[in-house]
N, C-alpha and C positions, 0 to 999 in steps of 0.2 A: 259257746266255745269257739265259734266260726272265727271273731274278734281277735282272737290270738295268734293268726297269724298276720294282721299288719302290725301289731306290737313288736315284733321281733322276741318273742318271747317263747319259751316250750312249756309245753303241758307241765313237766316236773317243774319249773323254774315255778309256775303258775302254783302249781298246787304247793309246793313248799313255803311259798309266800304266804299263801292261803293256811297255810297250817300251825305257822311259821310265831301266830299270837294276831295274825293281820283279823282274821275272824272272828274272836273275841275284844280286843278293843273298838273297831266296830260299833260288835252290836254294842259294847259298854259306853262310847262315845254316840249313841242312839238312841239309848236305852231310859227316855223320861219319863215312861210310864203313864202318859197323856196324848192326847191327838191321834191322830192318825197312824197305823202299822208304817212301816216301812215300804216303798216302794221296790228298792232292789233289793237282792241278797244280797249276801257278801261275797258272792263270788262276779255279780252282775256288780258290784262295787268297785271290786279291787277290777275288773276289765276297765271302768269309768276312769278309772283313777291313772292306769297304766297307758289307757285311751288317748289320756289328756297331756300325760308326762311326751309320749314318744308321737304325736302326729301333731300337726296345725292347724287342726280343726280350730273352730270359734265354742263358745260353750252354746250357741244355739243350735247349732248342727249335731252335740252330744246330746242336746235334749231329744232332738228327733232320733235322732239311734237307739237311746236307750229309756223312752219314753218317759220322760220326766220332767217337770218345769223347768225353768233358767234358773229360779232360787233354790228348787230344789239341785240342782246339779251346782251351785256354788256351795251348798251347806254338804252333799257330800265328799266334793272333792277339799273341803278342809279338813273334815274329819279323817279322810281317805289318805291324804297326806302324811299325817301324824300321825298314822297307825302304820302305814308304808314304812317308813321311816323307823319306827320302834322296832316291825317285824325284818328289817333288813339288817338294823343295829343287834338287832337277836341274833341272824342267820351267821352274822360277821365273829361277833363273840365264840358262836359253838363251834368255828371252824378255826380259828384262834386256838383254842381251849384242845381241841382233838388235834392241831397241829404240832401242841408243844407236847402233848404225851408221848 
């Protein structure tokens, strides 16, 4: 959680994303049922992923932060991406939806 504050991000901002469907596409976008577990959660995901969007890091300097290969950190931030993305298209709609009631 240290992470979260070069993001510019807040704990609720964080967990609502996380809650948001970001945690279950994920794991459903991981989920081959072969190889290896997982290396991060999805909370050590969605940090990766928010990591990559809001600094200038290079993706090797993300490998050393959040201990993980250079292929592994391009195969989660595309998956991390597309979930990002669904769970903010989410966040966008429910507040849409509760603005027009």
């Amino acid at each position: 959680m240290a992470f979260m504050t070069t993001m510019g991000v807040t704990r609720n901002v964080f967990n609502t994303i996380l809650q948001s469907g970001f945690k279950n596409d994920v794991e459903r976008g991981h989920d081959s049922g072969r190889g290896r577990p997982r290396a991060l959660s999805a909370m050590a995901h969605l940090g990766l992923t928010l990591h990559y969007l809001t600094s200038s890091m290079k993706q090797t300097t993300l490998c050393l932060i959040f201990g993980v290969t250079q292929g592994s950190v391009s195969t989660y931030l595309d998956c991390g991406l597309q979930a990002l993305l669904m769970s903010v298209r989410m966040i966008n709609s429910a507040f849409t939806i509760s603005a027009l009631r």
